[in-house]
C-alpha positions in Angstrom: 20.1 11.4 -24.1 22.2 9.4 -22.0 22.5 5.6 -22.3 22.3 4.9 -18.2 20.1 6.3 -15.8 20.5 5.5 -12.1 17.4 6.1 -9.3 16.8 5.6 -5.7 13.6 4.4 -4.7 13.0 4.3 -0.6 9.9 2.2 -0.7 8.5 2.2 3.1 6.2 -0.3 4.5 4.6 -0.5 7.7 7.0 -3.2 8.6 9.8 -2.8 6.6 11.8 -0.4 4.5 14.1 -0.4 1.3 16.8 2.0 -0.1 16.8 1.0 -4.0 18.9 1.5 -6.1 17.3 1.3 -10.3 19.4 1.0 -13.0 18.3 1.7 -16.4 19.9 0.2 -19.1 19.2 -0.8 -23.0 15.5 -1.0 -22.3 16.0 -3.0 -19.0 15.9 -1.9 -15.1 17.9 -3.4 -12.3 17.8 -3.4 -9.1 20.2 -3.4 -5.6 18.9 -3.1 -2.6 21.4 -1.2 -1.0 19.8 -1.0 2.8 16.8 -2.5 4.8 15.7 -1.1 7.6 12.7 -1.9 10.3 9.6 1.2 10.2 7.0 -0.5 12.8 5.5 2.2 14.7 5.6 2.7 18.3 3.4 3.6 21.2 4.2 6.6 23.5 1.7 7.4 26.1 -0.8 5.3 24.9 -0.8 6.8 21.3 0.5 4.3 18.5 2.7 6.9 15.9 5.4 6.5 13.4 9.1 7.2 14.6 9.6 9.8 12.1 13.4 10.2 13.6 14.5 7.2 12.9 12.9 6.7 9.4 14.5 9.8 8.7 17.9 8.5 9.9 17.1 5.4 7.7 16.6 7.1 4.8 19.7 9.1 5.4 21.8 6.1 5.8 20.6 4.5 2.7 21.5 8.2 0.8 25.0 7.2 2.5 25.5 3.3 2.0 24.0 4.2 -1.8 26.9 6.9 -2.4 29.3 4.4 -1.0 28.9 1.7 -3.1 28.3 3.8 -6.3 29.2 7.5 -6.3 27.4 10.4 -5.7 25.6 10.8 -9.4 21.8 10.2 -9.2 19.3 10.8 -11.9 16.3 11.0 -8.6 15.4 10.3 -5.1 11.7 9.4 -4.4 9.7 8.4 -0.9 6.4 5.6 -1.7 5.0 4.9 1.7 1.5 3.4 2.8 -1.2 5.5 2.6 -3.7 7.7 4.5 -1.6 8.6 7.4 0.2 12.4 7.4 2.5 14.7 9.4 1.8 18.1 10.4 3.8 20.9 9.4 4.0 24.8 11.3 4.8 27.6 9.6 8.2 27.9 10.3 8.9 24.3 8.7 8.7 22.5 11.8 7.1 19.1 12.2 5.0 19.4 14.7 4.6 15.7 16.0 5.2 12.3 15.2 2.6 11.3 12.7 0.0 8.9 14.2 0.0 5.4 13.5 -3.2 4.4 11.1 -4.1 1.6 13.8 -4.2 3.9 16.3 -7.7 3.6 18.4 -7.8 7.0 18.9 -9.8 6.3 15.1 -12.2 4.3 17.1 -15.9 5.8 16.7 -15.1 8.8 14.0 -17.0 6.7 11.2 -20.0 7.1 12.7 -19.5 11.1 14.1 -18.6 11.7 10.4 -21.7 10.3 9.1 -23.7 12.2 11.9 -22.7 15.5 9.6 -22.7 13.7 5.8 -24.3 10.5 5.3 -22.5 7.5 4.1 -24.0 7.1 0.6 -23.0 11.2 0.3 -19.8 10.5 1.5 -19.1 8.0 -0.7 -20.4 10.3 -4.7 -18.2 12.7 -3.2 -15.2 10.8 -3.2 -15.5 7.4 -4.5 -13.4 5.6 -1.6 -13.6 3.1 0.4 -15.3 2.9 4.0 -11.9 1.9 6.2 -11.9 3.7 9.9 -8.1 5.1 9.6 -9.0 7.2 6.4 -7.5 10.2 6.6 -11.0 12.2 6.3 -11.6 10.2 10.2 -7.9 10.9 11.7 -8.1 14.6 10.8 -12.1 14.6 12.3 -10.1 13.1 15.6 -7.9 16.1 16.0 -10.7 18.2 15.7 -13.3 16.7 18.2 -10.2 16.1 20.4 -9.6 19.9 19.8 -5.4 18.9 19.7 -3.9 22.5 19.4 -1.7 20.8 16.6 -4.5 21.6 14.3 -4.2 25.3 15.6 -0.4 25.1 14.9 -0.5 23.5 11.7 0.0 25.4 8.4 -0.1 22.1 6.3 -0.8 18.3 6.3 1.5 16.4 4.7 0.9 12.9 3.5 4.1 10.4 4.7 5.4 10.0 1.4 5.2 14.3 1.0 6.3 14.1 4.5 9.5 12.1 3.6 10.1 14.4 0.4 10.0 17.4 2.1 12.4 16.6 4.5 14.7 15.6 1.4 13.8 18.3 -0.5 12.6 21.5 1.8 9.4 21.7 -0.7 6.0 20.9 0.6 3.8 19.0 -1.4 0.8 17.0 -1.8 1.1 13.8 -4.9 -1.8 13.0 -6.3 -2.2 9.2 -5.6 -1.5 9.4 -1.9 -4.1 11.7 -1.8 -6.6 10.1 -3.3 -6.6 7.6 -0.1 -7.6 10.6 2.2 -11.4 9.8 1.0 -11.5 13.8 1.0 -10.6 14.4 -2.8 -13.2 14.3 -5.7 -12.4 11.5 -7.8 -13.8 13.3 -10.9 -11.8 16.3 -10.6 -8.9 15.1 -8.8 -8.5 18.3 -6.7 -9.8 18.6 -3.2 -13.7 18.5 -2.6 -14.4 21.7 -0.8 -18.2 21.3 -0.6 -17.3 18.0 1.9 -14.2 19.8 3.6 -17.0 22.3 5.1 -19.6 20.1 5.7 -17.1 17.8 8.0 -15.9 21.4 9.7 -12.5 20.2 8.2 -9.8 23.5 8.0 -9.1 23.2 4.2 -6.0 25.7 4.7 -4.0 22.7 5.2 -4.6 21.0 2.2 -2.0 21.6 -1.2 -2.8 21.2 -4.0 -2.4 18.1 -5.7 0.4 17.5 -8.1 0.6 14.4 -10.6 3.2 11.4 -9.9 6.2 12.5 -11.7 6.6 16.3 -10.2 10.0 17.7 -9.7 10.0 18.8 -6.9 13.6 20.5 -6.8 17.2 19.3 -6.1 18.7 17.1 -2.1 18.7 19.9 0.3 22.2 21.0 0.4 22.9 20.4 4.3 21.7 16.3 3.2 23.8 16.4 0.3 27.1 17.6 2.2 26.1 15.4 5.5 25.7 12.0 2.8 27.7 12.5 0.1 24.9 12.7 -2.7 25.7 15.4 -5.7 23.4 18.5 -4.0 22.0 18.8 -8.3 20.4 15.6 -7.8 16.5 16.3 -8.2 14.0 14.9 -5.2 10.5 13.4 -7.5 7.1 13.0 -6.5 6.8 9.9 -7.5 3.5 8.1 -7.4 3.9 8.0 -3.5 0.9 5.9 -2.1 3.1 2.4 -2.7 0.4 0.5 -4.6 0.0 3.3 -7.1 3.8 2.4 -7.5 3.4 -1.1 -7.6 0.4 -1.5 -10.1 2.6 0.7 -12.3 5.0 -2.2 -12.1 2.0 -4.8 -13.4 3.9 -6.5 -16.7 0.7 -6.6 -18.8 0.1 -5.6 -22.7 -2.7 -2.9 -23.3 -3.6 -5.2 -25.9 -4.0 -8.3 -24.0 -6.9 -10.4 -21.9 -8.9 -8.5 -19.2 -6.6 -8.7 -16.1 -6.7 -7.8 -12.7 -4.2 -7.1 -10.1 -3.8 -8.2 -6.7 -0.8 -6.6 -4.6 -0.1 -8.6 -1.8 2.1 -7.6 1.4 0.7 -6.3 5.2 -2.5 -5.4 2.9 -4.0 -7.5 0.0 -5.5 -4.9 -2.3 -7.1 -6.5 -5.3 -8.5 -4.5 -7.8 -8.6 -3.2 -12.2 -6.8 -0.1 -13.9 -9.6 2.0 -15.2 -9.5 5.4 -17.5 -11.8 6.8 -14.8 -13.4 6.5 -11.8 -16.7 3.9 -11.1 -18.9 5.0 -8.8 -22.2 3.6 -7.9 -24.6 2.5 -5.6 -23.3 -1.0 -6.5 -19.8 -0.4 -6.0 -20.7 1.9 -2.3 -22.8 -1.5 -1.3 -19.6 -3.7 -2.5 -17.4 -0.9 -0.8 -14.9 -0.5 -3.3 -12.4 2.3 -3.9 -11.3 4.5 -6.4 -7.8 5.3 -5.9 -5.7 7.6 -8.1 -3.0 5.9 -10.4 -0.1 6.5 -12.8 -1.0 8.3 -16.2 -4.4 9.3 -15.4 -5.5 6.1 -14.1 -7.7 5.1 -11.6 -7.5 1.9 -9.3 -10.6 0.4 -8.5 -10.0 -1.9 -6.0 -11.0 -3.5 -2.6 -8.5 -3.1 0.2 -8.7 -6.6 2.1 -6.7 -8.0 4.8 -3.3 -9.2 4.1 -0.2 -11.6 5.2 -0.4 -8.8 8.4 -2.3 -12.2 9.3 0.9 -13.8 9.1 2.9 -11.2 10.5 1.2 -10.6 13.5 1.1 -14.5 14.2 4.7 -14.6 14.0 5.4 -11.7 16.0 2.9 -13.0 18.8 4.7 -16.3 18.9 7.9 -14.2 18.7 7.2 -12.6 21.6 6.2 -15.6 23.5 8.8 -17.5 23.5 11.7 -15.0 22.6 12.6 -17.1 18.7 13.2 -16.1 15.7 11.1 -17.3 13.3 11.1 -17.4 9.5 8.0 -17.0 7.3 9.4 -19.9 4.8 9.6 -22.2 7.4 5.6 -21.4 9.1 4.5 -21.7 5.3 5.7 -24.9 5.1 4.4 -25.9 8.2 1.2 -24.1 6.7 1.4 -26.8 3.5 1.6 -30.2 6.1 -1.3 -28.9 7.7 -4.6 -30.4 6.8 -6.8 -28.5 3.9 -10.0 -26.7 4.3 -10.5 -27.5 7.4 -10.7 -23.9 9.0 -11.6 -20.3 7.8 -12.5 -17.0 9.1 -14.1 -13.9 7.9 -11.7 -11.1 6.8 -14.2 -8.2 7.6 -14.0 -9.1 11.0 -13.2 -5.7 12.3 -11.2 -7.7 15.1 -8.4 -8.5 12.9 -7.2 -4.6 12.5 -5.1 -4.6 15.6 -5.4 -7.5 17.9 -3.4 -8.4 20.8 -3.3 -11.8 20.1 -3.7 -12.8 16.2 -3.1 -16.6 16.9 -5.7 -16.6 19.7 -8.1 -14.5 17.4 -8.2 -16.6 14.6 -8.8 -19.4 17.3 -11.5 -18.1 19.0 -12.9 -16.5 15.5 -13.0 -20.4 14.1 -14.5 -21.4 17.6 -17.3 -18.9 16.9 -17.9 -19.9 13.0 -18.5 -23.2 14.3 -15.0 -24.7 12.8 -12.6 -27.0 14.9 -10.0 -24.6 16.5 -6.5 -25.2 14.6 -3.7 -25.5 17.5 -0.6 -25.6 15.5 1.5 -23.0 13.9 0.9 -25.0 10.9 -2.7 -24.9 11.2 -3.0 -21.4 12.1 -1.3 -20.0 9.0 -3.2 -22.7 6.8 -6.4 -20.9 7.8 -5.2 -17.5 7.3 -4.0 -18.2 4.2 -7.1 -20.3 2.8 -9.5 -17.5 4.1 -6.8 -15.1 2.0 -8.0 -17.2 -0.7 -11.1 -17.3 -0.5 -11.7 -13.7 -0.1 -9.5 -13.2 -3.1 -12.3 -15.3 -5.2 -15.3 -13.4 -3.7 -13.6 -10.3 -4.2 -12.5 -10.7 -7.8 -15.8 -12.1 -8.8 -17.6 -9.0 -7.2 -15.6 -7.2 -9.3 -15.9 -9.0 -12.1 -19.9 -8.3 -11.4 -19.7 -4.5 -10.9 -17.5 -4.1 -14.7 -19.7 -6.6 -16.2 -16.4 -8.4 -17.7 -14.8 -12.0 -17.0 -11.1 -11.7 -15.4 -8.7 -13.9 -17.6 -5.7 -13.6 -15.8 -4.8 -12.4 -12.2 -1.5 -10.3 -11.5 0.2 -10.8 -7.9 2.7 -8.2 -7.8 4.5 -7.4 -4.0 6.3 -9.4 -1.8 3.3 -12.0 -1.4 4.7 -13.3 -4.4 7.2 -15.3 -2.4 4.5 -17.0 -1.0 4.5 -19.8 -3.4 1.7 -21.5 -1.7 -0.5 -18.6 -1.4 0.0 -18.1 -5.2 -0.7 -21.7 -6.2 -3.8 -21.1 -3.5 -5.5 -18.0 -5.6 -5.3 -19.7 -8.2 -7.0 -22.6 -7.4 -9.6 -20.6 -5.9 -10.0 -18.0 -8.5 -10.0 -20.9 -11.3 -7.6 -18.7 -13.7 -3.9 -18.6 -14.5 -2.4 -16.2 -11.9 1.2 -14.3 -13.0 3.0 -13.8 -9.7 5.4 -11.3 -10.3 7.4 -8.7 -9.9 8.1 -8.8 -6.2 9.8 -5.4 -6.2 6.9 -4.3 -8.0 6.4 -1.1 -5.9 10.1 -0.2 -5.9 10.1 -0.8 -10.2 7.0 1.8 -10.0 8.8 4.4 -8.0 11.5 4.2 -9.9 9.6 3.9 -13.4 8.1 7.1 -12.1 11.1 8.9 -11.7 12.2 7.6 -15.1 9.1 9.3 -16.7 9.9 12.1 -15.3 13.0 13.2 -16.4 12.6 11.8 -19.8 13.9 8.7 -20.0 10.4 6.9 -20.8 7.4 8.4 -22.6 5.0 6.7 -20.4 3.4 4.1 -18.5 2.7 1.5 -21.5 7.1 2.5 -22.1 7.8 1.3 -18.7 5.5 -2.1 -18.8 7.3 -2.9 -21.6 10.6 -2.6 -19.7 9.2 -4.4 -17.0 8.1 -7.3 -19.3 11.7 -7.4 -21.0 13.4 -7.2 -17.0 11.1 -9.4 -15.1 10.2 -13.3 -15.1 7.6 -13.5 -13.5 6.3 -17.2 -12.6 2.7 -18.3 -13.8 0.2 -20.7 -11.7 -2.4 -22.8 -13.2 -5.5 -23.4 -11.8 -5.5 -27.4 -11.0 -7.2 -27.9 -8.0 -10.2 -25.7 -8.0 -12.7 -28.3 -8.1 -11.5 -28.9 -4.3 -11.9 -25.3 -3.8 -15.5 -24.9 -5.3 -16.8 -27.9 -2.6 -15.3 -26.6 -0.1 -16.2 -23.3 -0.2 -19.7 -24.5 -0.8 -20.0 -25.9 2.5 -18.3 -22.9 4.3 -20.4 -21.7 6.8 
């Protein structure tokens, strides 16, 4: 076996996109980002999609710049995108539209008409996921009560991180850990549940069959190859493509060591435990949490919770407003001169999905709660960030409840990491020692993936080790949660 192996990871977020280039070395990975791109959706007659085009052209640039700068030899190429949201595929190969945007409102109302044909409890034993109204089950349940002839032209459905790799590749597929978002796969058998499929009226002639992270799924399509430079042998990997499958790959932790949970932080806050298998129970459907497919067999039990999309959307509001450029280092420190615990709202407020106005929101949500209305930047993102906390506690200690285990340590993985003050926040909070660490955490997975499968690591407990011999990750001690446990005593 060779001594080097060299990967690209394109790890797409709904606000931001990577080409990455992994190195791996002596039992240590690397890593260059060798192109950044912008992926925010767009709204075209009222409907809020993904510009497929210009990912596309992304992506191909980053095959370019990565040829450039280092040859055309790869070991893989793999796709990790967000979940739940798909493109749909004709027979001929054509993609038929541009895949809707998750936040789309055309998802407003399709909860309630799918439990009008299976009941909520029923809906969750058969899948074991979450309740969130842009699950794939709910879009695909839109097309058909909207009766779009797109689900007339459509031979497949293809999940955005399948999407992506077909259109390196020329091979459809379906990876396993994206699909288990679609709250439409059995969590037990890890195959499609085709009881549900024909209760919901849901054509299951779409659906492929799920393959595990690590699939082959054949060589760059030789037209991409020519048109970028890479070698046309280079292989194209499923790799664990829903990004926080990638990312909790990336989690630097011992099989042998203290209970830990993970919290990846970014647009979404997903906070959660790696299981052997999936937990489903009346508890966990009244705590709404979701079993989600991982690397290895796994199975991420987790709560999906809003995330620095808080953040985000406040800085693009007062972006917009007043034409600056603002930088998220500078609004948390703003964030730390503000005053403590003086606001917070409540994170499953379904207002906060896709508002207009997130700074005006979060005023009018405090204003409701009964809390002085923060004015300033600084105050705004200090209540954002304090209800992040908070929820975090909650959330980890309703887990906690539902394994019947104590949490010893908590894992931030993701580019909430570089929130410093957010970290030192959970912390305090959560009262334990939080690990904050890798950032690239989702990129590492992809990449680990790829690794695994073309042989150059036997497994997921192979890679952590990497990862632990790479990384430095920085740790947070609890020392202010005494502060935290009155104030959130007297929360209303």
């Amino acid at each position: 076996m060779k001594d080097t192996h060299r990967f690209l990871a394109f790890d797409l977020g709904a606000e931001s996109g990577r080409a990455v280039l992994g190195t791996l070395q002596g039992g240590r990975l690397s890593l260059e980002v060798v192109h950044r791109f912008r992926t925010e959706g767009l709204t075209i007659l009222g409907v809020r999609q993904w510009d497929l085009a210009r990912i596309y052209e992304e992506i191909c640039q980053g095959l370019r710049q990565c040829v450039r700068l280092h040859g055309p030899d790869l070991d893989g190429i793999a796709v990790d995108t967000w979940g739940v949201d798909f493109g749909l595929v004709a027979s001929d190969g054509t993609v038929l539209a541009n895949p809707r945007h998750y936040r789309d409102k055309a998802n407003d109302g399709m909860q309630e008409y799918a439990f009008a044909k299976v009941p909520r409890p029923e809906l969750y034993a058969a899948t074991g996921i979450q309740f969130l109204p842009f699950n794939s089950v709910y879009q695909l349940l839109g097309y058909a009560r909207r009766q779009s002839p797109l689900l007339d032209s459509a031979e497949s459905l293809l999940l955005m991180g399948d999407l992506f790799g077909y259109l390196l590749s020329g091979v459809r597929s379906c990876e396993y850990t994206n699909a288990s978002t679609t709250q439409m796969l059995d969590p037990y058998t890890r195959t499609w549940n085709r009881e549900l499929l024909d209760k919901l009226g849901i054509p299951k002639r779409l659906l492929l069959n799920p393959v595990m992270p690590g699939t082959v799924l054949g060589p760059i399509l030789p037209e991409l190859a020519e048109e970028t430079g890479v070698n046309p042998d280079v292989p194209v990997i499923a790799t664990a493509s829903h990004d926080t499958a990638s990312a909790v790959a990336a989690v630097p932790a011992a099989s042998d060591g203290e209970a830990w949970a993970y919290l990846s932080s970014g647009t979404w806050s997903l906070l959660g435990a790696e299981l052997d298998g999936p937990h489903v129970s009346d508890a966990s459907l009244a705590e709404d949490f979701t079993n989600e497919g991982g690397v290895d067999g796994t199975i991420r039990f987790l709560k999906n919770i809003f995330g620095l999309w808080l953040v985000q959307e406040c800085r693009r509001a007062w972006e917009k407003a007043d034409g600056s450029s603002l930088d998220y280092g500078e609004l948390t420190a703003q964030a730390e001169a503000a005053a403590p615990f003086v606001s917070f709202i409540n994170l499953d407020d379904s207002r906060l999905m896709a508002p207009d106005n997130m700074p005006a929101l979060i005023q009018t949500m405090c204003k409701e709660a009964g809390y002085p209305v923060p004015e300033s930047r600084g105050a705004l993102i200090r209540c954002a960030l304090e209800s992040l906390a908070v929820k975090y506690r909650t959330t980890l200690r309703t887990l906690d409840g539902l394994l019947g285990r104590e949490t010893r340590v908590l894992h931030i993985i993701g580019g909430g990491v570089q929130n410093k003050l957010l970290c030192q926040m959970t912390a305090d909070a959560c009262g334990i020692p939080v690990i904050a660490g890798p950032v690239e955490a989702t990129a590492l997975g992809n990449i680990g993936v790829q690794a695994m499968a073309v042989g150059a690591l036997s497994g997921l407990e192979d890679f952590r080790a990497v990862i632990r011999e790479s990384e430095q990750p920085e740790r947070y001690e609890p020392v202010n949660t005494e502060a935290w446990d009155r104030a959130i005593a007297t929360m209303k």
